[in-house]
NURONU-565214 format. One record per residue (C-alpha): residue number from 1; x, y, z. Coordinates in nm, 3 decimals, always signed. Example, Ala and Ser with C-alpha at 12.3 -4.5 7.8 and 13.67 -1.06 7.14 Angstrom:
{r 1; {+1.230; -0.450; +0.780}}
{r 2; {+1.367; -0.106; +0.714}}
// end
This chain:
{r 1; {+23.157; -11.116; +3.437}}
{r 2; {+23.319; -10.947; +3.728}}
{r 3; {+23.044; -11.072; +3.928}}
{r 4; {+23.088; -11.439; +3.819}}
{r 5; {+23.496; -11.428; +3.930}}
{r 6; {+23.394; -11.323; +4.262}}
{r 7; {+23.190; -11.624; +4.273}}
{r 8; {+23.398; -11.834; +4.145}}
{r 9; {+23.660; -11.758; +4.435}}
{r 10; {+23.410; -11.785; +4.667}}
{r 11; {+23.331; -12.139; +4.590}}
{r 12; {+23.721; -12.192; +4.602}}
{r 13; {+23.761; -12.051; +4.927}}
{r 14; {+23.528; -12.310; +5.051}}
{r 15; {+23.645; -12.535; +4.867}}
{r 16; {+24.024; -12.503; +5.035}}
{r 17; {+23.825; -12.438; +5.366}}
{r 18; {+23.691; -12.787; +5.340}}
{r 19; {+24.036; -12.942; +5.242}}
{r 20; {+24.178; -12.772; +5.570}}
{r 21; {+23.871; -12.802; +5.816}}
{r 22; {+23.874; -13.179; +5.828}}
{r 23; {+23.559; -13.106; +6.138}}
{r 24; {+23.302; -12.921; +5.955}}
{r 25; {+23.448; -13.018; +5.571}}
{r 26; {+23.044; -13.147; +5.479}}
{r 27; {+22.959; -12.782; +5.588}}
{r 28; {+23.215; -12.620; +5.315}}
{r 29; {+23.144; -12.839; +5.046}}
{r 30; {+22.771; -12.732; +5.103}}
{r 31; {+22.879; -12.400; +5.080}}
{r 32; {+23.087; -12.471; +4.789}}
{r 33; {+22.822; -12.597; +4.591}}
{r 34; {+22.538; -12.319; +4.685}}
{r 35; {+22.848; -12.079; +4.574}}
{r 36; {+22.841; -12.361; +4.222}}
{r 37; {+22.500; -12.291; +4.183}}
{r 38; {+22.504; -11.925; +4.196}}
{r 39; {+22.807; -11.935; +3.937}}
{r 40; {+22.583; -12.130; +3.687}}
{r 41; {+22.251; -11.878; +3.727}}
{r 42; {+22.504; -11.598; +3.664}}
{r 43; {+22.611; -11.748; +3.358}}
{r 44; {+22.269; -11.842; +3.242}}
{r 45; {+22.161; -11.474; +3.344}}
{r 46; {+22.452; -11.348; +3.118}}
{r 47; {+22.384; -11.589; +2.820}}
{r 48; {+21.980; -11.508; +2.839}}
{r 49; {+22.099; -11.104; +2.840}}
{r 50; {+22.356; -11.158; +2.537}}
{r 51; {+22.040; -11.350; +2.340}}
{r 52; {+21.782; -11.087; +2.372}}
{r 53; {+22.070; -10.829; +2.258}}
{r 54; {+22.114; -11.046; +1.973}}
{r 55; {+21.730; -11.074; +1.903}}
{r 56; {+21.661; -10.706; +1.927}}
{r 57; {+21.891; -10.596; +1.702}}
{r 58; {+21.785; -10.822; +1.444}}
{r 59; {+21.522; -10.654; +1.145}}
{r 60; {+21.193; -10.761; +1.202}}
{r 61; {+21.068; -11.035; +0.946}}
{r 62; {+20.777; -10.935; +0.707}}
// end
């Protein structure tokens, strides 16, 4: 989760960029949302590690 905070301010940072860079604001919010889109894969990536800790360490069905 460490990973996803740095992220997270990332995106922010270009987000405030944007707000204060009136010139090149379409450039930040780009960058803002390819920083969005990494945030989301690293939560999927976390939720798709929690479920197969959760599958293997349920007993096996017979």
């Amino acid at each position: 989760m460490k990973r996803l905070i740095e992220i997270r301010n990332q995106e922010f940072l270009c987000r405030e960029r944007a707000l204060l860079d009136s010139e090149r604001k379409i450039f930040w919010l780009a960058k803002a949302e390819e920083w969005e889109r990494c945030a989301l894969d690293e939560i999927a990536l976390h939720f798709r590690e929690c479920n197969l800790d959760v599958t293997h360490s349920l007993p096996a069905a017979h």
